[in-house]
C-alpha positions in Angstrom: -23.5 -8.3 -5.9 -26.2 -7.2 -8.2 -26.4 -4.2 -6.0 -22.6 -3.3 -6.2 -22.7 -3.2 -10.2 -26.0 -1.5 -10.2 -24.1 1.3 -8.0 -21.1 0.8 -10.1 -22.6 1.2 -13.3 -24.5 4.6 -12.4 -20.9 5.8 -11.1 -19.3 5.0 -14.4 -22.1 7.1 -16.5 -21.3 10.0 -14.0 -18.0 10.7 -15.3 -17.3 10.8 -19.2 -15.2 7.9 -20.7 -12.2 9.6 -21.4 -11.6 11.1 -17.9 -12.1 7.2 -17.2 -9.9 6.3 -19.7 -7.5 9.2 -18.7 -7.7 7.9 -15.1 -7.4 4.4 -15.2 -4.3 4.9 -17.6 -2.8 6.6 -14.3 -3.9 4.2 -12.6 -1.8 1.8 -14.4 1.2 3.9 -14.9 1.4 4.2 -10.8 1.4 -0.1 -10.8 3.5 -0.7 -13.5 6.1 2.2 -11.9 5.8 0.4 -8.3 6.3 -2.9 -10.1 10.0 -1.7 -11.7 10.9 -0.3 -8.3 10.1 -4.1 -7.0 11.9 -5.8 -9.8 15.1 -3.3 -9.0 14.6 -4.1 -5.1 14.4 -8.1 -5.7 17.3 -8.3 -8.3 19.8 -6.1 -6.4 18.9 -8.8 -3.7 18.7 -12.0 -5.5 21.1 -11.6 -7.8 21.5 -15.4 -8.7 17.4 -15.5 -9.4 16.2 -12.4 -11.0 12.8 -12.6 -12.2 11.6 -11.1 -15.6 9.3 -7.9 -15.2 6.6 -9.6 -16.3 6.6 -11.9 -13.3 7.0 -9.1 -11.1 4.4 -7.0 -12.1 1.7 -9.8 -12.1 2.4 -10.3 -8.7 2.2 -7.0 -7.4 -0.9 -6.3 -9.1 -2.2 -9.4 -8.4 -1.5 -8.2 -4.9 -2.7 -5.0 -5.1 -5.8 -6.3 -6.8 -7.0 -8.9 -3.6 -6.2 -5.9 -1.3 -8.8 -4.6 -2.9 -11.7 -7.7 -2.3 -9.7 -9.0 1.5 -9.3 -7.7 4.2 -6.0 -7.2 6.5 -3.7 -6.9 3.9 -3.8 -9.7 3.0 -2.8 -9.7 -0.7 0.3 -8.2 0.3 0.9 -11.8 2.2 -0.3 -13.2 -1.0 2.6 -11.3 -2.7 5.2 -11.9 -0.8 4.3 -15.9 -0.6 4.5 -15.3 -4.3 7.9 -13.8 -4.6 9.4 -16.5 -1.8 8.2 -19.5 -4.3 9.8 -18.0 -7.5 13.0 -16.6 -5.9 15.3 -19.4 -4.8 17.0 -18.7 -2.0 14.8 -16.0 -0.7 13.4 -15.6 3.3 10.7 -14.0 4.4 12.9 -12.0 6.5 14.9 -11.1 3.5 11.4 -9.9 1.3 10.4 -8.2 4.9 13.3 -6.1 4.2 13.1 -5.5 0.4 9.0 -4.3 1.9 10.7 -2.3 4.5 13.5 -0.9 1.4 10.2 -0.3 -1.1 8.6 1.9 1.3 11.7 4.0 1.9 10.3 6.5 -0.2 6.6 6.9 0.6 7.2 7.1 4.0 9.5 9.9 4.0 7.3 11.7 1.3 4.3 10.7 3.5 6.2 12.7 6.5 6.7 15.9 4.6 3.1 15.7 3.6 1.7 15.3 7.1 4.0 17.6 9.0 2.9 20.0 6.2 -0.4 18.9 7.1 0.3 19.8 10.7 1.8 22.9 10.4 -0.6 24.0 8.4 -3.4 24.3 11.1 -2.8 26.7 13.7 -1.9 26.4 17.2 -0.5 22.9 16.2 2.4 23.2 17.9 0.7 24.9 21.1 1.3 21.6 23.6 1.5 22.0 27.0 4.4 20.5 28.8 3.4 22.1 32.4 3.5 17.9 34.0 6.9 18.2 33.3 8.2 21.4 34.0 6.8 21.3 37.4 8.0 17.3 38.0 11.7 18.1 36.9 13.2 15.3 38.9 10.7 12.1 38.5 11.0 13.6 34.5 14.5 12.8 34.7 14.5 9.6 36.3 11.5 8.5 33.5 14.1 9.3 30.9 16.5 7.4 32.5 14.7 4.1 33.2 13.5 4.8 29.7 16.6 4.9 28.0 18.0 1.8 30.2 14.9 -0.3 29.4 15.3 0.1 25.3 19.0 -0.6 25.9 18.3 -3.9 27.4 15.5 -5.2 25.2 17.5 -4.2 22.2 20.6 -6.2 23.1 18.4 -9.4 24.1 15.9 -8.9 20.6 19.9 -8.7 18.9 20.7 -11.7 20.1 18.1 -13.6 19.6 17.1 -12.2 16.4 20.9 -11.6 14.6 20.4 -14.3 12.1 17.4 -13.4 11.1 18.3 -9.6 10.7 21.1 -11.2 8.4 18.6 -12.5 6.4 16.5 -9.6 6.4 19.6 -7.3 5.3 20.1 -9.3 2.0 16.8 -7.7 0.6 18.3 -4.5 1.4 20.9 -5.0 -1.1 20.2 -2.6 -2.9 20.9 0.2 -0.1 24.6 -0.6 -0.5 24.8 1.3 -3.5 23.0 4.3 -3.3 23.5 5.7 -7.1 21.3 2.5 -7.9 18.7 3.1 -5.0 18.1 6.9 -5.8 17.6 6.0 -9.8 16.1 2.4 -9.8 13.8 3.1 -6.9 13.7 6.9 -5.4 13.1 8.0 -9.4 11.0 5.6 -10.3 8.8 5.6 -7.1 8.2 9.3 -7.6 6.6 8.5 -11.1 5.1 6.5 -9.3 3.8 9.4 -7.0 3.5 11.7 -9.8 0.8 9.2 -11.6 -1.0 8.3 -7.9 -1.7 12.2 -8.3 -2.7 12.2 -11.7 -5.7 10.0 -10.8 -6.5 12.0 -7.7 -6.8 15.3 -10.4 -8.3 13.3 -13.4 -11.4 12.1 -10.7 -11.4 15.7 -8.9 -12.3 17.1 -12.5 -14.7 14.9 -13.6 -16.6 15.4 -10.5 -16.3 19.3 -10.7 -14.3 19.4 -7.3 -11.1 22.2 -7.6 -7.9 21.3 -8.4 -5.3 22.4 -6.7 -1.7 21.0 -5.6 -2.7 21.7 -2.2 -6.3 19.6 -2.5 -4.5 16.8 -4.2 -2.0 16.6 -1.1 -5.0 16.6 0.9 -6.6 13.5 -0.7 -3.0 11.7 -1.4 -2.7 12.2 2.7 -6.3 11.7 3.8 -6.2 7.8 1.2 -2.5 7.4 3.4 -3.9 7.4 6.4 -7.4 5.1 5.5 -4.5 2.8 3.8 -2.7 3.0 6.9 -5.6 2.1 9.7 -7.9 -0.4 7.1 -8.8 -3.2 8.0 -12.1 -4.1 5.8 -11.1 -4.2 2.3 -10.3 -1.0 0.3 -10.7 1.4 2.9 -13.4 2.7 1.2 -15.8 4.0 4.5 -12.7 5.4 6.1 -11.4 7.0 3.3 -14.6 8.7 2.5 -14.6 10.1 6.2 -11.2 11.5 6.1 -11.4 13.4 2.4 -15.1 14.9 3.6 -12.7 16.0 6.5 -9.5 17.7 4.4 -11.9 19.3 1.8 -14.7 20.9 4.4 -15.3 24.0 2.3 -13.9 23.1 -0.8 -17.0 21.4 -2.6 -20.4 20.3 -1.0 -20.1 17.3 1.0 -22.6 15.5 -1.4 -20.3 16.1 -4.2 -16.9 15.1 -2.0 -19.1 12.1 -1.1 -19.9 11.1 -4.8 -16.4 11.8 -5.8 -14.7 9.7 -3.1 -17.2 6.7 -3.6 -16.5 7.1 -7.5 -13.4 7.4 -7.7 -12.4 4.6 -5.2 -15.1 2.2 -6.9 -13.9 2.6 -10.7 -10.4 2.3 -9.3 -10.9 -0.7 -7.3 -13.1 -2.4 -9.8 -9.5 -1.8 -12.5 -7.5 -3.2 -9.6 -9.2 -5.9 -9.2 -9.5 -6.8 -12.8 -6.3 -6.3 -13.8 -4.0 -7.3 -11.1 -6.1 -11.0 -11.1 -5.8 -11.0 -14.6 -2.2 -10.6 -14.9 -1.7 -13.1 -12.0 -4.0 -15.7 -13.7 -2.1 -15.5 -16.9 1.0 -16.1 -14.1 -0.3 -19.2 -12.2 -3.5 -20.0 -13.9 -6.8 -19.1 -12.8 -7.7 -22.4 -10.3 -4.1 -21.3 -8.0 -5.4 -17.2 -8.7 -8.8 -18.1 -7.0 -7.0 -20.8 -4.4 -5.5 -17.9 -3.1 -9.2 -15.9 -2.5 -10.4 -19.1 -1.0 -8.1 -19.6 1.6 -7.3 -16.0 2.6 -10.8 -16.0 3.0 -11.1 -19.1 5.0 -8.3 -17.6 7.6 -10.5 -15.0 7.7 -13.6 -16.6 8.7 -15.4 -16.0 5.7 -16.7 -17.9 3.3 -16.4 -18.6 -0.7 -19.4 -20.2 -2.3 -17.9 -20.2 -5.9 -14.9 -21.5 -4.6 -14.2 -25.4 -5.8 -12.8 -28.1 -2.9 -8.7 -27.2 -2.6 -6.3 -29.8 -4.3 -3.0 -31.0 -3.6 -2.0 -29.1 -6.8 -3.7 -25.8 -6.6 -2.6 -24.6 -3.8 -1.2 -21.2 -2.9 2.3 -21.2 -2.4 3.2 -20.9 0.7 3.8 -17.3 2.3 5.0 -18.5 5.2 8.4 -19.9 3.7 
């Protein structure tokens, strides 16, 4: 631990305090945007239980913030426990599908990005399909079986699953009107998007890499796909792989190095702070660190400031 601040602190003096302060206030432009976008999703969806803003954001953030210190995603379980105990009437299949509804946006933007990313590099699109050209016939009968085979298992995953698509289509709710999902989420997701960038440019400045649309693209994509493939907390290692990849002749590798490592440390280190802040203020601070101790326990590790669970500190229950 002592190590980690050490390494934070010299981090922190690398960069002056108002590119920080610039930074960080992106930072939290990009979760209170995300949060509104939630707060849209869950209220077009739950009419009959629509929780304040304030609710909503401390949630997220909260989220976002233990994302940040375990592993597997497994704030955003956290979350979405968090959202079925306050919401009456909600399902997990039916915040699956507001998840699914939230991400409409950032995947398709994500897309553009990486087939832009593809196309970009030359002879990207110079497969060879010589198998089957040559195999014309056993091509065709793949196709065939193929196409037969999704048929079947879709029909028998319909049946068995119809009710719970039901219940998974009421946190869609919002898709039913699309004037209200292009202005309460499309809009305010691409502010959203717009600040996420702002902190890419704000960090590539401070540590003297260029700044460009198409370099911040690169590093948006690059922190997509870590995100994407993580598994230890933060992303951090693969993260710092992938930008030292996309900005190969940019900037020195010492200095993409410092500014990945920086800029993911001093964000992280707000993340954390501020998303367990707001959800202590929520749910108090023995259910806030309840929820470290047993995401850690399902994850085999262990929390030695953690105090012996009660009956009334519990997390609530993601599982519905």
């Amino acid at each position: 631990m002592a190590d980690w601040l050490n390494q934070f602190w010299d981090t922190l003096k690398a960069v002056s305090l108002p590119l920080v302060v610039l930074g960080l206030s992106f930072q939290l432009l990009q979760t209170l945007f995300i949060s509104l976008a939630w707060r849209n999703i869950l209220r077009a969806a739950y009419p009959n239980s629509v929780l304040p803003y304030r609710e909503v954001l401390s949630y997220y953030a909260g989220g976002a913030g233990l994302n940040s210190i375990l592993p597997a995603s497994a704030g955003t379980v956290a979350m979405l426990g968090l959202y079925r105990s306050a919401i009456a009437g909600s399902t997990v299949a039916g915040l699956v599908g507001a998840t699914l509804v939230q991400n409409i946006f950032f995947v398709v933007v994500a897309a553009i990005v990486y087939l832009w990313l593809f196309l970009s590099v030359a002879g990207s699109f110079d497969v060879k399909f010589g198998w089957f050209a040559d195999h014309v016939g056993l091509t065709l009968i793949i196709l065939v079986v193929g196409t037969a085979l999704i048929v079947v298992v879709g029909k028998i995953l319909w049946h068995r699953l119809h009710h719970t698509w039901e219940q998974a289509k009421d946190g869609g709710g919002i898709l039913t009107t699309p004037r209200k999902f292009m202005t309460q989420v499309v809009l305010v997701e691409a502010a959203s998007y717009a600040a996420r960038m702002g902190v890419n440019a704000t960090f590539m400045y401070a540590y003297h890499i260029p700044v460009s649309l198409e370099n911040i693209f690169l590093i948006v994509a690059a922190s997509s796909i870590s995100s994407t493939i993580a598994i230890a907390p933060g992303a951090v290692g693969s993260q710092t792989a992938l930008i030292s990849v996309v900005l190969n002749g940019v900037a020195p590798q010492s200095v993409i190095t410092a500014y990945t490592v920086g800029q993911a440390l001093i964000t992280t280190a707000w993340s954390v702070a501020f998303g367990l802040t707001m959800l202590a203020a929520q749910i108090g601070w023995k259910q806030t660190r309840g929820l470290i101790h047993v995401r850690k326990k399902e994850d085999g590790e262990t929390d030695p400031l953690a105090e012996p669970a009660t009956a009334d500190t519990g997390p609530p229950d993601a599982t519905g």
